[in-house]
LOVEXTI-258985 format. One record per residue (C-alpha): x, y, z; residue in three letters. Coordinates in steps of 0.001 Angstrom, whole numbers, padded with zeros to 6 digits. Example, Ala and Ser with C-alpha at 12.3 -4.5 7.8 and 13.67 -1.06 7.14 Angstrom:
! LOVEXTI-258985
[[012300; -004500; 007800]; ALA]
[[013670; -001060; 007140]; SER]
END
This chain:
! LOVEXTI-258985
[[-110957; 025259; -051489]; UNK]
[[-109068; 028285; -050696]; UNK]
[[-107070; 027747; -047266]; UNK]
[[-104912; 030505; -046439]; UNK]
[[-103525; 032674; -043277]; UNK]
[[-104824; 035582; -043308]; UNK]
[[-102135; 038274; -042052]; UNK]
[[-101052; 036343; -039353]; UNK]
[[-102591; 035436; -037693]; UNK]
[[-134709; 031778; -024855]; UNK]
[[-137120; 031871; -023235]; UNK]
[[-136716; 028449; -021032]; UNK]
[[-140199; 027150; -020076]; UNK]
[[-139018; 026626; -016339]; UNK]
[[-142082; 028605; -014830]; UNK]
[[-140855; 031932; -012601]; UNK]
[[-137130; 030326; -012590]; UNK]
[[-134676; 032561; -010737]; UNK]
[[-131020; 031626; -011012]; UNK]
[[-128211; 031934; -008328]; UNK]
[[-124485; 031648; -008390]; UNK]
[[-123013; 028713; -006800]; UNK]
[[-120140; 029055; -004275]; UNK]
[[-118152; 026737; -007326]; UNK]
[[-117090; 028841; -010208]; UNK]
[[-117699; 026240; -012084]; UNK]
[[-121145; 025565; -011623]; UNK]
[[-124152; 027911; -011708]; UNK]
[[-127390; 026724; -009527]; UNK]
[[-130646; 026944; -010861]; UNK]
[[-133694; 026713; -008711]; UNK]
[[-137491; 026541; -010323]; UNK]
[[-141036; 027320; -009046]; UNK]
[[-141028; 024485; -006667]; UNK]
[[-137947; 025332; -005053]; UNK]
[[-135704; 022485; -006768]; UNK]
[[-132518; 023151; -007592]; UNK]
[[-130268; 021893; -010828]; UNK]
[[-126349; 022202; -011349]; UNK]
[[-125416; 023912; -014694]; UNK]
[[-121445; 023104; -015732]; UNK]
[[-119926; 026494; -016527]; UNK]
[[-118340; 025220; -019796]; UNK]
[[-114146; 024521; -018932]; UNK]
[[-113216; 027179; -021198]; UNK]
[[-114652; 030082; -019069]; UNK]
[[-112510; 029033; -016104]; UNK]
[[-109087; 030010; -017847]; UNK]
[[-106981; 032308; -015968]; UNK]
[[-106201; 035413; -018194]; UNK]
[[-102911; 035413; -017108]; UNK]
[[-102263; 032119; -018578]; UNK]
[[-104009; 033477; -021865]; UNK]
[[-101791; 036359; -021943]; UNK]
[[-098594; 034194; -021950]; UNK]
[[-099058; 032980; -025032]; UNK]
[[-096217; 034085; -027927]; UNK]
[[-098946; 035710; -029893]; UNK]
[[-100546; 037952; -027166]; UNK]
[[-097254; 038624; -025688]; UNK]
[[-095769; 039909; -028997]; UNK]
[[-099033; 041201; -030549]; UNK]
[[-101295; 042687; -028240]; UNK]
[[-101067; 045477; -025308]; UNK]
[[-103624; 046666; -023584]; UNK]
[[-105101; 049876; -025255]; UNK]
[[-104473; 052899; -022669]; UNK]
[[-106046; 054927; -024999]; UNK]
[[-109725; 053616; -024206]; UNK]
[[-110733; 055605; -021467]; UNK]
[[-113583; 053383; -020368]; UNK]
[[-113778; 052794; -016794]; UNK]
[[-113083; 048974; -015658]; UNK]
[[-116911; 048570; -014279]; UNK]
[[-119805; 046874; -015270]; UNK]
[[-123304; 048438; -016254]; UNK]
[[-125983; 046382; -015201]; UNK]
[[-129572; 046973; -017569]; UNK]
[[-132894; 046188; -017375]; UNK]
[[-134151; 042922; -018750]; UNK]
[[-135650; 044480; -022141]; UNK]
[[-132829; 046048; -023179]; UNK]
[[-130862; 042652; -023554]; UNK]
[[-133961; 041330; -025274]; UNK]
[[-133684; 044268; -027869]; UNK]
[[-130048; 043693; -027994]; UNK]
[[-130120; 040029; -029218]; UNK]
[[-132706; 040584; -030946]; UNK]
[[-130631; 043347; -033029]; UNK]
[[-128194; 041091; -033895]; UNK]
[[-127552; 040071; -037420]; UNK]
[[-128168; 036373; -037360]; UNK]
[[-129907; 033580; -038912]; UNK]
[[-129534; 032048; -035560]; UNK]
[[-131797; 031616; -032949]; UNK]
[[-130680; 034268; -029712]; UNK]
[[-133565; 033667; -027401]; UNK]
[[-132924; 035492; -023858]; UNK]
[[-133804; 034276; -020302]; UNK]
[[-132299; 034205; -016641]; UNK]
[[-129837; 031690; -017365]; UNK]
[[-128757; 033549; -020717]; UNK]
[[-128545; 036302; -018370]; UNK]
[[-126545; 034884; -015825]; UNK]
[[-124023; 033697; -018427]; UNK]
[[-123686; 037167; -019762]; UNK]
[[-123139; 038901; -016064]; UNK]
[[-120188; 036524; -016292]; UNK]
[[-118687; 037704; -019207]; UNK]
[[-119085; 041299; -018684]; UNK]
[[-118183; 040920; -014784]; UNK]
[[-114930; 038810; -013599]; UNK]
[[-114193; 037527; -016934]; UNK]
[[-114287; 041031; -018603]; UNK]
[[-110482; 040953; -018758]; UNK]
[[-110377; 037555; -020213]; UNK]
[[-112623; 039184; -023318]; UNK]
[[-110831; 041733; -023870]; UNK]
[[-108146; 039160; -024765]; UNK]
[[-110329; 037230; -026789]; UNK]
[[-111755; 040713; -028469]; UNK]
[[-107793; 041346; -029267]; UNK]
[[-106777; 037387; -030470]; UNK]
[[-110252; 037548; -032485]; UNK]
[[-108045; 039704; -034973]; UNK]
[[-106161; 036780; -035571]; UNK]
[[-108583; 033611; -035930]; UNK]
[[-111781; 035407; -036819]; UNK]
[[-110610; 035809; -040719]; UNK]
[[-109917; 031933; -040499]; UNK]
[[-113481; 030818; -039381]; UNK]
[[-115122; 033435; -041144]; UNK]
[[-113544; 031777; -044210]; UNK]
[[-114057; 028086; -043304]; UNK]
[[-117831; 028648; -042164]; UNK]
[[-118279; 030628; -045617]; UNK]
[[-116548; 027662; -047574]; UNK]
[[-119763; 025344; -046434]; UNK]
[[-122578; 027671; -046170]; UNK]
[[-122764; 028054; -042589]; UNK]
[[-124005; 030879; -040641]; UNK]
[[-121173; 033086; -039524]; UNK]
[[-122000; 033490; -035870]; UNK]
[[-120906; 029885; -035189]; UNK]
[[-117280; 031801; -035279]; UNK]
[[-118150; 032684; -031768]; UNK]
[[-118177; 028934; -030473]; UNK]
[[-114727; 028605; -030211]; UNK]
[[-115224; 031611; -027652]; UNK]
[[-116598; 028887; -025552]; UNK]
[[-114866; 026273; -026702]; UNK]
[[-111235; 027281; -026305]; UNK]
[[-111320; 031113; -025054]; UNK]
[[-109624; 031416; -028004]; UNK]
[[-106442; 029798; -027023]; UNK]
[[-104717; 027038; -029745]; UNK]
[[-103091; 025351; -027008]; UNK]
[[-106066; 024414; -025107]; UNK]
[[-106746; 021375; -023751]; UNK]
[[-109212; 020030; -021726]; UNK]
[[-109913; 017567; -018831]; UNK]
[[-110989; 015297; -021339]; UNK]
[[-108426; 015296; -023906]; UNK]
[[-109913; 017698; -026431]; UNK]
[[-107544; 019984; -028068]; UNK]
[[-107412; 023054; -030479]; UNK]
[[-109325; 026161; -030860]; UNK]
[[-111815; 023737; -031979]; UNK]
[[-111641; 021087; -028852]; UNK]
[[-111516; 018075; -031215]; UNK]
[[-111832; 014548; -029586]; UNK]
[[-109273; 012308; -031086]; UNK]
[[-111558; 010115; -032565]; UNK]
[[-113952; 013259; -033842]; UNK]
[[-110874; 014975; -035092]; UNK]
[[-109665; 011829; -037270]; UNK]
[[-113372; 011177; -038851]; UNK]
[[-112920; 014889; -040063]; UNK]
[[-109112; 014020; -041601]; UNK]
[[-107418; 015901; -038826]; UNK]
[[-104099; 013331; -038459]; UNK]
[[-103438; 012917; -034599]; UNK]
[[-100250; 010678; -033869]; UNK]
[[-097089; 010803; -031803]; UNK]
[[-095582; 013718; -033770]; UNK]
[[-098425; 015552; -035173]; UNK]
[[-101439; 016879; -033567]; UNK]
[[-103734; 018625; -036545]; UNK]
[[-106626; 019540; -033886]; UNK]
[[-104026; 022533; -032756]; UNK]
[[-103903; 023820; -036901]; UNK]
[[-105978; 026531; -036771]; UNK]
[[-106582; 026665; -040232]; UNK]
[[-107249; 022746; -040784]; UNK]
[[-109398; 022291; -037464]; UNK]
[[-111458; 025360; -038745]; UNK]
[[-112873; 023767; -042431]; UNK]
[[-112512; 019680; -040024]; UNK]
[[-115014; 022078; -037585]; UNK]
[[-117337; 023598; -040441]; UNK]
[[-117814; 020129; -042132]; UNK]
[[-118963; 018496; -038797]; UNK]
[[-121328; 021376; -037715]; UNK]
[[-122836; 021109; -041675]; UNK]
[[-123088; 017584; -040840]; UNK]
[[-124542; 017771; -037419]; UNK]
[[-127147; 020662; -039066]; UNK]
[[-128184; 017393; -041427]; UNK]
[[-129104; 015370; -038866]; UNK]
[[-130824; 018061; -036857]; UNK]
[[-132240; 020351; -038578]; UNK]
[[-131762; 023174; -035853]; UNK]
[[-128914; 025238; -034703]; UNK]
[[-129473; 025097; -031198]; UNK]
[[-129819; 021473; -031232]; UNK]
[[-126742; 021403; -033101]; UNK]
[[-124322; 023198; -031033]; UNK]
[[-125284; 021282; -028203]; UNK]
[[-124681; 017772; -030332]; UNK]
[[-121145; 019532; -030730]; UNK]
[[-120719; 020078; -027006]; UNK]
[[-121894; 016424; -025929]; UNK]
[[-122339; 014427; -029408]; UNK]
[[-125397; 013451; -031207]; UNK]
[[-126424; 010327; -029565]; UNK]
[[-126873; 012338; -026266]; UNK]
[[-129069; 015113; -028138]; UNK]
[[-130872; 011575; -029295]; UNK]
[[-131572; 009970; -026391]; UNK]
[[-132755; 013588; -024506]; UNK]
[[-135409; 013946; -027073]; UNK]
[[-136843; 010461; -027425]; UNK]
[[-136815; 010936; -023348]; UNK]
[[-138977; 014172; -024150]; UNK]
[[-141315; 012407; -026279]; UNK]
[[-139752; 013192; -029624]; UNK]
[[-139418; 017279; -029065]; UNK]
[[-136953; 018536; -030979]; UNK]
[[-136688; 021830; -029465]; UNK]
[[-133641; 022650; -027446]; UNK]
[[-135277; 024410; -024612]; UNK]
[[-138179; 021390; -024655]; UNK]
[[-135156; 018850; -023757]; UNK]
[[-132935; 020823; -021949]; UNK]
[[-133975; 018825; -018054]; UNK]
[[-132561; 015501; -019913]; UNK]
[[-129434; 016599; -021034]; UNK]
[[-126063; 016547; -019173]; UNK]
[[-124908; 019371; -016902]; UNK]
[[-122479; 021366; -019128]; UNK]
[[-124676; 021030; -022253]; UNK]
[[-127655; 022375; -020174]; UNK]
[[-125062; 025599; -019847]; UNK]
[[-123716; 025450; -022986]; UNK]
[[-126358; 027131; -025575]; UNK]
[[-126619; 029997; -022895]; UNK]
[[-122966; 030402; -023187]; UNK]
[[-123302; 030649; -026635]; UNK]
[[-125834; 032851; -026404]; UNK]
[[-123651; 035496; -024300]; UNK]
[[-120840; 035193; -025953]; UNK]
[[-122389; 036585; -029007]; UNK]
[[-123967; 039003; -026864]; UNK]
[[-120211; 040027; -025156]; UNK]
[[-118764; 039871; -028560]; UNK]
[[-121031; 042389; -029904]; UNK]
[[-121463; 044910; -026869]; UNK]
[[-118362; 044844; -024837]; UNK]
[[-118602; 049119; -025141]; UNK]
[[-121591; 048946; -023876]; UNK]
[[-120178; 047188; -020547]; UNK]
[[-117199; 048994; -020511]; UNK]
[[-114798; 046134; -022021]; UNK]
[[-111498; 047726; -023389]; UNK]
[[-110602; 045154; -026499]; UNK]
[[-106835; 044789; -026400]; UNK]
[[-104793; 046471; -028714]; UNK]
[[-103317; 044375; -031827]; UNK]
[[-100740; 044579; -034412]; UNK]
[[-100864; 042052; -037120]; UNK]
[[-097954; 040088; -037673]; UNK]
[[-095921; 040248; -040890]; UNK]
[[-096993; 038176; -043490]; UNK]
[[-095854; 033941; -043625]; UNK]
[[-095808; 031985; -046414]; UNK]
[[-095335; 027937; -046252]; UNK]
[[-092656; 025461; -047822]; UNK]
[[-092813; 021542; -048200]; UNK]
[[-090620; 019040; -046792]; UNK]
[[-089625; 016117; -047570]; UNK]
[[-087362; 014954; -045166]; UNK]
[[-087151; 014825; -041051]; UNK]
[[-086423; 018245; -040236]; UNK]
[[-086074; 019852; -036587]; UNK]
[[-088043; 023256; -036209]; UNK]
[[-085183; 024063; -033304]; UNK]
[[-082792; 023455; -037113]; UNK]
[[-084964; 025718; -039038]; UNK]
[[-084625; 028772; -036402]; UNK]
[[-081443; 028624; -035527]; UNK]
[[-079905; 028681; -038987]; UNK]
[[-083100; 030735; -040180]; UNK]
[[-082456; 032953; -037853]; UNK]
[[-086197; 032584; -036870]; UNK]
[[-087737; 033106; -032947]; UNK]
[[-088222; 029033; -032191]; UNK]
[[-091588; 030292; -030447]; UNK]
[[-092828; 031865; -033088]; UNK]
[[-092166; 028977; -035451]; UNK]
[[-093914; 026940; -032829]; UNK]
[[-097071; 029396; -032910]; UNK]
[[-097227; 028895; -036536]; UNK]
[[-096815; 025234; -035928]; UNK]
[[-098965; 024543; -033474]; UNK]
[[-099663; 021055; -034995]; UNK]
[[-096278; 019451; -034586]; UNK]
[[-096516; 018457; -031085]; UNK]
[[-092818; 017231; -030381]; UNK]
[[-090992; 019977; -032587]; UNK]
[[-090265; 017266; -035345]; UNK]
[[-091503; 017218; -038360]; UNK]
[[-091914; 013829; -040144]; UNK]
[[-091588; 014878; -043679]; UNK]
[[-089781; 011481; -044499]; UNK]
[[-092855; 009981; -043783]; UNK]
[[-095101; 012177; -046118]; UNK]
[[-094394; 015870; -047280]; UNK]
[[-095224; 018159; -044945]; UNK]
[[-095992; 022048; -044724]; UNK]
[[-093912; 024560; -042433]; UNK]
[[-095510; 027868; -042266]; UNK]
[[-092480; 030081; -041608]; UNK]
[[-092513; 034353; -041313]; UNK]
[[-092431; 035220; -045430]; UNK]
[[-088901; 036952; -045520]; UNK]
[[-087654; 033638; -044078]; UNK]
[[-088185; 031388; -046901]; UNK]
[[-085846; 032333; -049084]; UNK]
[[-083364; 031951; -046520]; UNK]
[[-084498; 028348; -045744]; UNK]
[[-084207; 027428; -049688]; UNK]
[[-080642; 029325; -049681]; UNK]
[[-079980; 026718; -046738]; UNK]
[[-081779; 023682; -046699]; UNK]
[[-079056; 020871; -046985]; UNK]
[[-077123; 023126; -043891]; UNK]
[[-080389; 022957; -042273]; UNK]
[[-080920; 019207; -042571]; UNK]
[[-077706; 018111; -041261]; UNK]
[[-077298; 020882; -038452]; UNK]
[[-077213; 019280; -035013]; UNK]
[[-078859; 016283; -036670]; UNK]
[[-077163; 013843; -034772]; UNK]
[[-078369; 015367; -031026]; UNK]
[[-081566; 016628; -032175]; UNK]
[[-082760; 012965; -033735]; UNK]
[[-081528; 010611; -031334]; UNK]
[[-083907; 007740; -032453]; UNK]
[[-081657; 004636; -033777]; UNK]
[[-082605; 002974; -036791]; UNK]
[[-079981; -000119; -036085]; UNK]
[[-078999; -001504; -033402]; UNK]
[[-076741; -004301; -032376]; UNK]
[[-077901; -006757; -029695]; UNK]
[[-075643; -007671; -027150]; UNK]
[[-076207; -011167; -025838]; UNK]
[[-072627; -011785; -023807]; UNK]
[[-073972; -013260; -020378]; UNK]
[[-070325; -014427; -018702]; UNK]
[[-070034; -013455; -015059]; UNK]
[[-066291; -012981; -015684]; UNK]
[[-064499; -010478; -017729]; UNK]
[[-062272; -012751; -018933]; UNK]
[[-065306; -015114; -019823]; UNK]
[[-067175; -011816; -021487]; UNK]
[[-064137; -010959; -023306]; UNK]
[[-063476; -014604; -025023]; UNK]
[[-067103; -014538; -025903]; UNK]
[[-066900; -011233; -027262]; UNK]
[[-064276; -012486; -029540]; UNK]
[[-066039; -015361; -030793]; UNK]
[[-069257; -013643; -031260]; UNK]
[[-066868; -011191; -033484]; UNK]
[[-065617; -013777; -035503]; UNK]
[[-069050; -015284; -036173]; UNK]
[[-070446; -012343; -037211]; UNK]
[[-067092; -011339; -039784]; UNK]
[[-067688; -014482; -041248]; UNK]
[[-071602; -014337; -041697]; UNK]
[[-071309; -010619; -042909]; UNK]
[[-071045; -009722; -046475]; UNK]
[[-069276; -006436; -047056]; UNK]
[[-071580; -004251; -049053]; UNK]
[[-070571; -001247; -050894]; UNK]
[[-072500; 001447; -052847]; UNK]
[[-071497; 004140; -055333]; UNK]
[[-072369; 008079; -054050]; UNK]
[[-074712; 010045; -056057]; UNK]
[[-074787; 013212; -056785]; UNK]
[[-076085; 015362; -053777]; UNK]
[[-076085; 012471; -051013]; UNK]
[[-075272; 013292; -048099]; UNK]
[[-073914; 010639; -045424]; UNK]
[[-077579; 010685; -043440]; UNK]
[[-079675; 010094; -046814]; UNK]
[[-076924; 007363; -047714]; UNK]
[[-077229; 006022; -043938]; UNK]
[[-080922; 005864; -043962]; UNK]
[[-081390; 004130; -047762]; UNK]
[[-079041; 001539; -046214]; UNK]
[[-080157; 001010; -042776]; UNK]
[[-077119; 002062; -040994]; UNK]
[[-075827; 005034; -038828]; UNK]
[[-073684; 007877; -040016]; UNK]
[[-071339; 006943; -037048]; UNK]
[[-070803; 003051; -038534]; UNK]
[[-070352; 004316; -042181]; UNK]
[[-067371; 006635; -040923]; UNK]
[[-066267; 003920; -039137]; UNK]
[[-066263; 001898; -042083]; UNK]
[[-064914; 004637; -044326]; UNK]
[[-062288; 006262; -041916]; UNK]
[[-064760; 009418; -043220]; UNK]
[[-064212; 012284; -040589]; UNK]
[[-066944; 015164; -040900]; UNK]
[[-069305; 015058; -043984]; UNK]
[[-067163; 015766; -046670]; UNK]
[[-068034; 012426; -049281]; UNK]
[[-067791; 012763; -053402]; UNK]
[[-070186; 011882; -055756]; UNK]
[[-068854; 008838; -057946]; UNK]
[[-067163; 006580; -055743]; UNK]
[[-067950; 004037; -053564]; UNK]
[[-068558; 003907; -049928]; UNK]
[[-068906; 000490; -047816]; UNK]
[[-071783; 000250; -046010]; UNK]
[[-071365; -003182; -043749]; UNK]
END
């Protein structure tokens, strides 16, 4: 499977319903014939502050707003049919039903977050290519690229109330049944590129069980034993818009969200949206690692932005990556790999010692004498003990080791073995022997 970068980055039977805005901005009130009213969740993502969108390294370095769109910053309102026509105009296999809730999910696009889409019009330059790609690679229909829209708003960092993450919004437990790896150190629901195919597979799984893309999408939103139980609690329909009263709040929004986002996505002009302005950024290319390695070492003798190695790295969530405990891939600008093979041993063992500060060995200290004097006779015993149960150990140098690989084969520090040694700095020779305890 081909997994690469590219350049970068209804009608609802509810019988007369009429829908109102709640006072919460998170919720949207609907009210039916009989004057009973039900909470819709606006779905987390559509609650984002632009601001905090436009902070990210990637929108601050790549996009600007375009002050050559001479739209005015308004919304046109339109009559009911031409929405209809509008949806129904658009080229998917999909179904893009309309009605008042649809609507009122749209007015919220193309009204106070219009701003927020004309970021997500911009980053779609970057991330489209990648689901587009993944969505391709099983079969799927390509308008599902719109559901991180409503997902994530299209930002890699996000994370919800819930503990989703990732363009995506992978569960932990989701994420790992699709072979994303989630641990201390590495977070693979943030890799764009890997969360994209983990996403496809479980949306071509979901599509299996289902049968229906509706039904599916909301499965993705709140799992498929929920989307289970709401239609044996309909009497077996298996018809989104036939279950819809038994499902929970934010899933009862969520196919309308869907629904408008492929609308926004399509006819922002149309409502006056200005897409932001983007310039691609320069080609990256990837190496393998095999050892720990510190991004903050890879900039800094790279000569590489540490924020832009962390946008390209989204996945390793404390800046470390683990290669000693499988090879790893950092994706680096292209022009900087060369430099990184040039440099790789510097890299390795620059500020090693303050950037990896977890011991491997450590001595216990069990002296318990309330005196010093006390403390200092026991520390001498306890000294004398341990000369005479420890075995001094030494090893010959190979060619290319470097004190850390010699400390770590050994399970010792680079601070005992100069000890040892009376070795000051890192300068060691290959053929002769070093003690190691």
């Amino acid at each position: 499977m081909k997994k690469k970068l590219l350049t970068v980055i209804a009608a609802i039977v509810l019988g007369g319903n009429c829908v109102t805005q709640a006072q919460n901005e998170e919720e949207i009130t609907v009210t039916d014939s009989d004057g009973k009213e039900e909470i819709i969740d606006v779905p987390e993502a559509m609650n984002y502050e632009v601001d905090s969108l436009l902070n990210l390294y990637y929108s601050k370095t790549y996009l600007q707003p375009d002050n050559d769109c001479n739209l005015r910053d308004e919304n046109v309102s339109y009559p009911k049919d031409v929405y209809i026509e509008r949806l129904g105009r658009l080229p998917n296999v999909m179904e893009m039903p309309y009605n008042d809730i649809v609507q009122k999910f749209i007015d919220r696009y193309t009204g106070r977050l219009r701003h927020s889409v004309s970021y997500m019009l911009g980053a779609s330059n970057f991330y489209t290519p990648i689901f587009e790609e993944a969505l391709e690679a099983y079969g799927l229909p390509l308008e599902l690229k719109y559901l991180p829209v409503i997902e994530s708003a299209l930002n890699p960092q996000a994370t919800s109330r819930v503990g989703a993450a990732g363009l995506w919004q992978f569960m932990v437990a989701t994420g790992k049944q699709y072979g994303l790896e989630v641990n201390s150190l590495v977070d693979e629901r943030r890799d764009p590129i890997k969360s994209s195919y983990a996403a496809a597979q479980y949306l071509r799984d979901l599509y299996k069980i289902f049968g229906d893309w509706s039904l599916v999408i909301a499965a993705y939103n709140c799992g498929p034993e929920n989307i289970n139980k709401a239609i044996h609690r309909a009497g077996g329909e298996a018809d989104y818009w036939k279950i819809y009263p038994y499902l929970p709040r934010e899933t009862r929004g969520y196919v309308p969200a869907f629904i408008a986002a492929n609308y926004v996505m399509n006819y922002y002009c149309e409502h006056n949206i200005c897409p932001m302005r983007t310039e691609l950024p320069a080609k990256t290319d990837t190496i393998i690692v095999s050892k720990d390695v510190h991004l903050q070492q890879i900039a800094e003798v790279c000569g590489i932005n540490i924020d832009e190695l962390r946008t390209l790295n989204p996945q390793y969530r404390r800046d470390i990556v683990n290669g000693s405990n499988k090879p790893s891939i950092i994706r680096m600008p292209a022009t900087a790999t060369n430099t990184f093979i040039a440099n790789e041993d510097s890299i390795y063992k620059y500020k090693a010692e303050t950037l990896f500060t977890r011991r491997s060995l450590v001595e216990v200290d069990n002296n318990t004498g309330s005196s010093v004097s006390s403390k200092s006779s026991t520390k001498k015993k306890s000294s004398a003990r341990k000369r005479r149960r420890t075995r001094v150990k030494r090893v010959t140098i190979r060619q290319g080791d470097t004190l850390s690989e010699i400390a770590e084969r050994n399970h010792t520090t680079v601070r005992k073995l100069r000890q040892l040694n009376g070795i000051k700095g890192n300068n060691i020779r290959a053929g002769k022997k070093i003690r190691v305890r």
